[in-house]
VOVO-523275 format. One record per atom (N, C-alpha, C): residue in three letters; x, y, z. Coordinates in steps of 0.1 Angstrom, whole numbers, padded with zeros to 4 digits, always signed. Example, Ala and Ser with C-alpha at 12.3 -4.5 7.8 and 13.67 -1.06 7.14 Angstrom:
residues 2
ALA+0132-0057+0078
ALA+0123-0045+0078
ALA+0132-0033+0078
SER+0128-0022+0071
SER+0137-0011+0071
SER+0129+0000+0079
//
This chain:
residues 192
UNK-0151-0162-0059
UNK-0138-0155-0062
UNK-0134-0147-0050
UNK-0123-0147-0044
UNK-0117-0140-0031
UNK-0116-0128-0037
UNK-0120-0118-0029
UNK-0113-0102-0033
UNK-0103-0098-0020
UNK-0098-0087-0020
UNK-0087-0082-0017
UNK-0089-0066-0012
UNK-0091-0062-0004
UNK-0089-0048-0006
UNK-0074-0044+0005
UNK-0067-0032-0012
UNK-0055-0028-0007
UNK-0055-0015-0002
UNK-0051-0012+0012
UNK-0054+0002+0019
UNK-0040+0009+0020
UNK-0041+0023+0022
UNK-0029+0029+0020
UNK-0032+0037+0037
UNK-0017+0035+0044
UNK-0019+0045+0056
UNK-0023+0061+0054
UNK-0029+0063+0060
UNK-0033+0077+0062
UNK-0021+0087+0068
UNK-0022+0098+0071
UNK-0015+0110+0075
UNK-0001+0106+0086
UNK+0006+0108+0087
UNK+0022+0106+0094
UNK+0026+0115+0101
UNK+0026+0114+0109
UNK+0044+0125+0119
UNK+0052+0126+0113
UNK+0055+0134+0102
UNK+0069+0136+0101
UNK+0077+0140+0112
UNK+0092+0138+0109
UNK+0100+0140+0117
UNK+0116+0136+0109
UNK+0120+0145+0102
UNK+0131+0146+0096
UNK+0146+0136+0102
UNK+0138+0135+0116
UNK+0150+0129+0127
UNK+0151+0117+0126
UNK+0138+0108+0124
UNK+0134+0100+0120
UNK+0137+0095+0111
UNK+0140+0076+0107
UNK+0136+0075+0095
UNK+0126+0070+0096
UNK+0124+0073+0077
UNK+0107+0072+0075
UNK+0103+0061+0079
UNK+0107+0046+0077
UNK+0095+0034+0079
UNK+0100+0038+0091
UNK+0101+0044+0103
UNK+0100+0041+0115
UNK+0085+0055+0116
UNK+0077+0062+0112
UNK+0073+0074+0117
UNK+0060+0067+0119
UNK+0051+0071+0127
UNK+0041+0063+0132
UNK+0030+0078+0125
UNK+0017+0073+0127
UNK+0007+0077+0123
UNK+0004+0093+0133
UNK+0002+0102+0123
UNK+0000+0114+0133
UNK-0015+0110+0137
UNK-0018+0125+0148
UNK-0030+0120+0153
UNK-0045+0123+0143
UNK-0043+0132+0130
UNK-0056+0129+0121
UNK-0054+0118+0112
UNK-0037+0111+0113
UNK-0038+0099+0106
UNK-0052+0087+0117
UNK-0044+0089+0131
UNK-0050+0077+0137
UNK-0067+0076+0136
UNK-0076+0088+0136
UNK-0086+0093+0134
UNK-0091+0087+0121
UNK-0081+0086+0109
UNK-0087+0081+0098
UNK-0084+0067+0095
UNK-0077+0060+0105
UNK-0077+0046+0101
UNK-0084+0042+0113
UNK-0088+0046+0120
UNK-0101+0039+0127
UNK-0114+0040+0120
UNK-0115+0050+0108
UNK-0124+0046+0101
UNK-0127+0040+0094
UNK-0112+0033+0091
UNK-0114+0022+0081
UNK-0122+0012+0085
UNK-0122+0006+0097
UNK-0129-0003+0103
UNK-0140-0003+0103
UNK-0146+0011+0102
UNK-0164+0012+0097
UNK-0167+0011+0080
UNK-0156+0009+0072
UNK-0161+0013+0058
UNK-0173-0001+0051
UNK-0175-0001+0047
UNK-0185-0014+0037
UNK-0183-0025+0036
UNK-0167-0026+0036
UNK-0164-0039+0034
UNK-0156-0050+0046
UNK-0157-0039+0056
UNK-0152-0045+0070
UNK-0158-0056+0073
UNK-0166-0055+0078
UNK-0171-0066+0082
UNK-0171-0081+0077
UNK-0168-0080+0062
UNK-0164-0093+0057
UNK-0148-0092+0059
UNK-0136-0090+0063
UNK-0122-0090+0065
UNK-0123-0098+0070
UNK-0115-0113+0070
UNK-0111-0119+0078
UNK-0094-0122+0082
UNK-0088-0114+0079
UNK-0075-0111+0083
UNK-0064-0099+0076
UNK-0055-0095+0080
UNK-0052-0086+0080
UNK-0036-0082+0078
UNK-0033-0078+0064
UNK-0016-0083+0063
UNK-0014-0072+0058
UNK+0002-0066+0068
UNK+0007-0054+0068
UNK+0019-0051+0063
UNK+0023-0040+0058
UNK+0041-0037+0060
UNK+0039-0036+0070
UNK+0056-0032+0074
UNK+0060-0035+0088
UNK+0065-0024+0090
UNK+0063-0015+0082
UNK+0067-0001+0087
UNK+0055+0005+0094
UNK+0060+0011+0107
UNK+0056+0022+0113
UNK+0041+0022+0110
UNK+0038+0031+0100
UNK+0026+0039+0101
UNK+0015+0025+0093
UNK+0020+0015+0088
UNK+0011+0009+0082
UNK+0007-0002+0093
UNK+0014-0003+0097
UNK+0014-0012+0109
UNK+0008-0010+0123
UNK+0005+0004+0124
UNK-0008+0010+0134
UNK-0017+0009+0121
UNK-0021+0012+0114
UNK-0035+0011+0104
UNK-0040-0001+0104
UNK-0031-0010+0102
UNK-0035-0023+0104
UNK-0040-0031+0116
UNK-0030-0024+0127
UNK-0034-0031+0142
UNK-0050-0020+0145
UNK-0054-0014+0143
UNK-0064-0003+0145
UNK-0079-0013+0133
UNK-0072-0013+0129
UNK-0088-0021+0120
UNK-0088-0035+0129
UNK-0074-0045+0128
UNK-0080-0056+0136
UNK-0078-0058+0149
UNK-0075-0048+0157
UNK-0085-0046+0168
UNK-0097-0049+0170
UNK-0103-0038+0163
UNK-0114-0032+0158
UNK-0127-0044+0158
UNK-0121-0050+0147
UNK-0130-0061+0142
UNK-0127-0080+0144
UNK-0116-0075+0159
UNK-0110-0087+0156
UNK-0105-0102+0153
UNK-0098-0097+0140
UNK-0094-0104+0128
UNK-0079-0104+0131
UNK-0072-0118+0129
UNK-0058-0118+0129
UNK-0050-0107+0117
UNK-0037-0104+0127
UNK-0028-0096+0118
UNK-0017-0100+0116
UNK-0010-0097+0105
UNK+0006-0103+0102
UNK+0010-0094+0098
UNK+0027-0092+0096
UNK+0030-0082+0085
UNK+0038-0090+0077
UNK+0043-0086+0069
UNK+0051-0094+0057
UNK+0060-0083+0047
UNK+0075-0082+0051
UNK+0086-0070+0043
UNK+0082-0070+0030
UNK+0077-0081+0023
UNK+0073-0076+0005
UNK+0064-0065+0004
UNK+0057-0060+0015
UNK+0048-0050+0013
UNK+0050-0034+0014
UNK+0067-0036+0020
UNK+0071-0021+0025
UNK+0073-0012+0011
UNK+0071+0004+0012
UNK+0071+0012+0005
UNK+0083+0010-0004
UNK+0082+0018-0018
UNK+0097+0017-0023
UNK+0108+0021-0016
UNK+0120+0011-0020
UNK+0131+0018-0011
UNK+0141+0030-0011
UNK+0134+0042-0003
UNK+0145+0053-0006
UNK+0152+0064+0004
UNK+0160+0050+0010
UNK+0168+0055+0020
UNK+0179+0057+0014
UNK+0184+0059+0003
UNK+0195+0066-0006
UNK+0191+0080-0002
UNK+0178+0084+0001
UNK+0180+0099+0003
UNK+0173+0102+0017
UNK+0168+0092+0024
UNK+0163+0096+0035
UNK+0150+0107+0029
UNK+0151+0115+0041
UNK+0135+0129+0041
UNK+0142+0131+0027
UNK+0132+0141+0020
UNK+0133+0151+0015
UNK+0119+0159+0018
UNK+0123+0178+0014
UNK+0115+0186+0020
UNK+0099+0180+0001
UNK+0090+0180+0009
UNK+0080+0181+0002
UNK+0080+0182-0012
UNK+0080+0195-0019
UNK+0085+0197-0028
UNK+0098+0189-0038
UNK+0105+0186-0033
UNK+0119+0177-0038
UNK+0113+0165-0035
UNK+0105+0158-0027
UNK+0095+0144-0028
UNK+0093+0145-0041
UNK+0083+0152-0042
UNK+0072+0151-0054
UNK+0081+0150-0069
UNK+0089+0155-0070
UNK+0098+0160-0082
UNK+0108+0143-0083
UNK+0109+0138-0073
UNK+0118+0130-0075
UNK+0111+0118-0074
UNK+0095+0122-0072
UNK+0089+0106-0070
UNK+0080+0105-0083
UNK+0078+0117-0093
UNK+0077+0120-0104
UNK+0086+0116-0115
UNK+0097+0112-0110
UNK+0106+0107-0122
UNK+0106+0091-0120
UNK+0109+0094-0107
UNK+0108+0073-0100
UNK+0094+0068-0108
UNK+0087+0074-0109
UNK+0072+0066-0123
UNK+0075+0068-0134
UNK+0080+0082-0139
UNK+0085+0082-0156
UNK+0094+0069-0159
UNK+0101+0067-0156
UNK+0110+0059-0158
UNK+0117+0043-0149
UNK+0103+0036-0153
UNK+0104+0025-0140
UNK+0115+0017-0140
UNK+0123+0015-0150
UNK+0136+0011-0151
UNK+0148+0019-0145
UNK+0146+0029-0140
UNK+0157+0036-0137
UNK+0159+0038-0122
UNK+0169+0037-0120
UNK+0171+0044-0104
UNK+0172+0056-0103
UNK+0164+0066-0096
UNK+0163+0078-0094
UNK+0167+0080-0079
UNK+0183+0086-0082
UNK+0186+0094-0067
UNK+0188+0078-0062
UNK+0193+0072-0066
UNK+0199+0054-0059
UNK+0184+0046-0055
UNK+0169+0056-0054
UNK+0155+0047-0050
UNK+0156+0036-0060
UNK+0151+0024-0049
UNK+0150+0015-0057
UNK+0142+0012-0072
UNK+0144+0009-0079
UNK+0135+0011-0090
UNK+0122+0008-0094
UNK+0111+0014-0098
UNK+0100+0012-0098
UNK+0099-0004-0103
UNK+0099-0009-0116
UNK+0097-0025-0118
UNK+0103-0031-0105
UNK+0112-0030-0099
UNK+0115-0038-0089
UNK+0106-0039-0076
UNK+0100-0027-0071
UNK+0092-0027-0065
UNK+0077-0031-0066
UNK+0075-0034-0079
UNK+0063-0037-0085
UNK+0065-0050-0086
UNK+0074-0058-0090
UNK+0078-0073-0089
UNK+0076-0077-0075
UNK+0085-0070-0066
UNK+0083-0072-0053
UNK+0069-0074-0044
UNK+0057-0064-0048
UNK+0050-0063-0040
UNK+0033-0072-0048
UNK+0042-0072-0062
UNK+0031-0082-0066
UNK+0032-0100-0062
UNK+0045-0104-0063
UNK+0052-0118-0058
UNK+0047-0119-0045
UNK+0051-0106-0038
UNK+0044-0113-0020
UNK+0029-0110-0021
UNK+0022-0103-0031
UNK+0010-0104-0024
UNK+0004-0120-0032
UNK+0007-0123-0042
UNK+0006-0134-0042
UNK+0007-0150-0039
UNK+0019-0146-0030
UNK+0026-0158-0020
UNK+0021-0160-0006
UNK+0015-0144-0006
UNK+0006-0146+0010
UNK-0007-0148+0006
UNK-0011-0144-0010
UNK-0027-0156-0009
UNK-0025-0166-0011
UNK-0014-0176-0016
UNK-0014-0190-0009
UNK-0022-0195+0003
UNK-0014-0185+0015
UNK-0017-0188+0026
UNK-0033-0190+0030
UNK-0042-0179+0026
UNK-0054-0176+0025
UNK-0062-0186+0018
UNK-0078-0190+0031
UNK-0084-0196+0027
UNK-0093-0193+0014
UNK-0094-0199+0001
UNK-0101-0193-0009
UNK-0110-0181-0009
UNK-0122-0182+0005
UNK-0133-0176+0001
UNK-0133-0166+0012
UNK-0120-0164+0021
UNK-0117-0149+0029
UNK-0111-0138+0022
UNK-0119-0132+0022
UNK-0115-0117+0019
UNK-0101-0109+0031
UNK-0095-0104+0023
UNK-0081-0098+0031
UNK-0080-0086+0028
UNK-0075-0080+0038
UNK-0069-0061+0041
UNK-0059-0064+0037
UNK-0051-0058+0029
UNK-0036-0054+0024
UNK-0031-0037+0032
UNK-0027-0036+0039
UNK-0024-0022+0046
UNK-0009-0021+0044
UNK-0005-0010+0031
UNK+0006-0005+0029
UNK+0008+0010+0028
UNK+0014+0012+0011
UNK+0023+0026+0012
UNK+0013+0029+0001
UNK+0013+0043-0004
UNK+0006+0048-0015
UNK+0016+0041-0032
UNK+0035+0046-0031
UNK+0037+0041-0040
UNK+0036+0026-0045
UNK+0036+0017-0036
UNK+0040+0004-0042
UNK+0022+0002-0043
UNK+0017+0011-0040
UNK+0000+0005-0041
UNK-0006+0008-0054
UNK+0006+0019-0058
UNK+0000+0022-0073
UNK+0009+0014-0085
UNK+0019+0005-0076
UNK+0022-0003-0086
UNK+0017-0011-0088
UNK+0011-0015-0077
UNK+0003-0029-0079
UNK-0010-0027-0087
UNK-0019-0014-0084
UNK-0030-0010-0089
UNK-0027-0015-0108
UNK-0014-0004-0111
UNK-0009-0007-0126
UNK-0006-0022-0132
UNK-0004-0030-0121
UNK-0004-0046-0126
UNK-0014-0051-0126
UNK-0021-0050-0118
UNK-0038-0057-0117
UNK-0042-0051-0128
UNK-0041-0037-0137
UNK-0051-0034-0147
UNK-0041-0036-0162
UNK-0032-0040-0159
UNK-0024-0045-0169
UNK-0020-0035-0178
UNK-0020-0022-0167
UNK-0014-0008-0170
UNK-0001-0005-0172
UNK+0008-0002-0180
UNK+0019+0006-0179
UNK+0018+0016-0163
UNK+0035+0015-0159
UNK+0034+0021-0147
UNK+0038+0037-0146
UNK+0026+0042-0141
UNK+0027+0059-0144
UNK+0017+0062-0129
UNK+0025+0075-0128
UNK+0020+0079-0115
UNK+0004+0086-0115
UNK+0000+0081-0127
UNK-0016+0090-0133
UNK-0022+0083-0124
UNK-0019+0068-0119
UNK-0031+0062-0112
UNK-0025+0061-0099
UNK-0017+0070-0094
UNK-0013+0072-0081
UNK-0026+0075-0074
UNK-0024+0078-0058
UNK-0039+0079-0049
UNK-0035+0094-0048
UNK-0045+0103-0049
UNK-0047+0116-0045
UNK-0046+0120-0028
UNK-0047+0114-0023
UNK-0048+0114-0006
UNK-0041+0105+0001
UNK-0033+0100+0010
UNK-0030+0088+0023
UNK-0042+0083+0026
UNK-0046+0069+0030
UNK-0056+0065+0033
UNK-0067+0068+0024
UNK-0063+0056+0013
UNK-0071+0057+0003
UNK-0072+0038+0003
UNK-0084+0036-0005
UNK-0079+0024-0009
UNK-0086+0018-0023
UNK-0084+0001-0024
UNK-0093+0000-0037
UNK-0095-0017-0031
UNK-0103-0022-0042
UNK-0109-0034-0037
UNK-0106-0042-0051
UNK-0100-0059-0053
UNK-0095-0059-0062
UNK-0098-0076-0061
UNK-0098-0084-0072
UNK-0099-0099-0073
UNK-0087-0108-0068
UNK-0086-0116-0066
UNK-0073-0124-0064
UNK-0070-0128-0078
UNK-0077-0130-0087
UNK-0074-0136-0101
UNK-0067-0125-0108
UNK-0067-0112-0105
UNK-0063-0102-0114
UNK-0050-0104-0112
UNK-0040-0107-0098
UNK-0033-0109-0097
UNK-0023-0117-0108
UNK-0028-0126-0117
UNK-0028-0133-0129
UNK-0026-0129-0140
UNK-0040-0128-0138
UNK-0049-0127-0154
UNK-0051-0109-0162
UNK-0047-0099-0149
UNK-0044-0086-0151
UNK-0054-0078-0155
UNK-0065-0083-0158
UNK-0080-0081-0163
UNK-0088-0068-0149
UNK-0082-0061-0138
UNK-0086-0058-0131
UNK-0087-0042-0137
UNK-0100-0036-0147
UNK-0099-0025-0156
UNK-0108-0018-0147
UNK-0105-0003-0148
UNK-0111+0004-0141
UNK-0108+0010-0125
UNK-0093+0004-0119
UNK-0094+0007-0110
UNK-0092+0020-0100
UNK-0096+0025-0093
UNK-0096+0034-0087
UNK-0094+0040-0074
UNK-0088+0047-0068
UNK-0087+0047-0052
UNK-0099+0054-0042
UNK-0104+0050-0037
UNK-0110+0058-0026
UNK-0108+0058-0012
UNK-0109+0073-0011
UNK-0104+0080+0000
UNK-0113+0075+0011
UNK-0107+0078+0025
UNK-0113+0066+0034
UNK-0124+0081+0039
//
């Protein structure tokens, strides 16, 4: 059975000036995705598929360097879309990304809507294991929200921000069949 592990980038430069998929990895981000490359299950990765934003996309180039394993990126993996609002300060994140899970049907503040993003990032991850030889294991290096969508699909969860990651640069390790069969119970994130 192929497994999967899906990684979330670690810590960011903000920069309000910025937009976000452009903000690259601050410097304790870069520190913590070079650890990824030492975790347990490195060494079996044999390739490496990214968003193409910014900060996931150094996390990804930094592991297959590292170990090197080819990299790709692929747009079905980018964070939900919420350049309807650009930044918000911290506080007004959380509040508005607290409602973007209450209610996955709804657009909150014009973000794209949770089911949609969860459709999105489950269809590509399953169109890019096509590509994948059966018995290679693959890095997925994205965003924390669409990672908790996918987390809620694989366990054939209702989507709620309970099984969000507590930290950036977190991850979890998952079957290719769950992708399916949704049977992926118990999952959980760990912090790199």
């Amino acid at each position: 059975m192929t497994w999967c592990v899906y990684l979330t980038h670690p810590e960011v430069a903000i920069d309000p000036e910025v937009p976000v998929p452009e903000w690259g990895l601050s410097d304790v981000g870069r520190q913590r995705a070079a650890k990824a490359a030492f975790l347990p299950f490195a060494g079996d990765i044999r390739g490496v598929i990214s968003s193409a934003e910014t900060k996931a996309l150094e996390t990804a180039q930094t592991f297959a360097a590292r170990l090197n394993v080819s990299q790709r990126t692929l747009p079905f993996l980018h964070e939900n879309d919420r350049s309807a609002t650009g930044f918000l300060p911290p506080e007004e994140f959380e509040e508005t990304a607290d409602a973007f899970f209450a209610d996955p049907y709804k657009s909150v503040r014009g973000w794209e809507r949770a089911i949609d993003a969860q459709n999105r990032i489950v269809t590509g991850i399953r169109s890019a294991m096509r590509h994948v030889a059966e018995a290679d294991p693959v890095l997925f290096t994205g965003h924390g929200g669409v990672g908790t969508l996918l987390m809620c699909h694989l366990m054939g969860a209702p989507i709620s921000r309970a099984h969000d990651q507590t930290r950036g640069g977190s991850w979890f390790r998952f079957e290719k069949t769950w992708l399916t069969d949704q049977t992926g119970r118990n999952l959980s994130w760990t912090e790199l």
